[in-house]
Phi, psi and omega in degrees: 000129185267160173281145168267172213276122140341162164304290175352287204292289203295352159322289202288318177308293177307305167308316170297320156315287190307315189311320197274346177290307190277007264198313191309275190327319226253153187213146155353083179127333163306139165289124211222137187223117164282100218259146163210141265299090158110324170190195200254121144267172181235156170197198174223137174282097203257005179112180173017062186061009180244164187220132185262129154227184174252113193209178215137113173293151180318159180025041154241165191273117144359109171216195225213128197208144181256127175199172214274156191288332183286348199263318161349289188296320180055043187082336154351172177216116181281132171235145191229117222264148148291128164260119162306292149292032168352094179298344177237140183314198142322261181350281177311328139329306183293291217298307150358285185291322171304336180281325166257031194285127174108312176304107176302079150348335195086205196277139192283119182235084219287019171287294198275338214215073194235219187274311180332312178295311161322289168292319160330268216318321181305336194242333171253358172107332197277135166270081195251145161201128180282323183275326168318291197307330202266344161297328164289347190255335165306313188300299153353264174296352155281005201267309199283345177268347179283333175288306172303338172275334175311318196286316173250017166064011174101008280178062188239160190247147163250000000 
C-alpha cells in the first residue's frame, strides 16, 4: 500500500517541477514573481540557483536576504516578469539587488516599503508595486463608496 503524500511533501515536489519548468526562460536579472496563498512575492534572479529578495513579516523589521531558487518558491507558482524598458542590464540589476544584500529595511510595509518595490527598483530605477497600488485603489473606492452611502442615506440617483 503506498502512503499518501503530505501538504508538505507535496509543496516541495511541486515547486521542484514548476522550477525546472521556469529555469529554461529565467536569465541572470529576471524579475522572478511567486504566486501565493492572497498575493506575489517577488525577487531577482542572480544566477546559480539563487535568488535576492526582500522579506519580512508585517510590522517587523525587514532585511534584503539571498536564497536558493526552491526555498524562494515555497510551494509557490513561479513567474517571470517582463520589463518593457529596463533601465539597467542584467549584470546592474544583480549588482544592484547586492548592493542592499544583508541590509536591514525597517519595518516591512506592504503599501509602501514590500519585495516588490524592491525588485522594481533593482531593474527600473523606481521604488514601485503594482500590487501594493492596485490594493490601495480598491480600498480607496470602497472606502469612498461606503462614504457616499453613509452620506445619501443609501439613497444615489443615476
Amino acid at each position: 500500500m503506498v502512503s499518501p503524500i503530505n501538504f508538505f511533501t507535496w509543496n516541495r515536489l511541486r515547486s521542484i517541477i514548476t522550477m525546472r519548468h521556469h529555469t529554461l526562460d529565467m536569465e541572470v536579472g529576471s524579475h522572478l514573481s511567486v504566486r501565493r496563498t492572497g498575493y506575489s512575492h517577488h525577487g531577482i534572479y542572480i544566477g546559480r540557483g539563487m535568488v535576492i529578495h526582500f522579506t519580512g513579516d508585517k510590522g517587523a523589521s525587514a532585511f534584503i536576504k539571498k536564497e536558493t531558487l526552491q526555498d524562494f518558491l515555497y510551494g509557490g507558482t513561479l513567474k517571470i516578469i517582463r520589463h518593457r524598458n529596463p533601465k539597467y542590464t542584467p549584470q546592474e540589476v544583480v549588482a544592484r539587488a547586492y548592493s542592499k544584500l544583508g541590509q536591514k529595511q525597517g519595518e516591512y510595509n506592504l503599501l509602501f516599503d514590500n519585495c516588490e518595490h524592491f525588485a522594481n527598483w533593482c531593474i527600473e530605477g523606481k521604488h514601485i508595486s503594482h500590487q501594493a497600488n492596485t490594493g490601495l485603489g480598491i480600498a480607496l473606492g470602497s472606502a469612498a463608496g461606503i462614504a457616499i452611502m453613509i452620506l445619501t442615506g443609501g439613497r444615489i440617483r443615476m
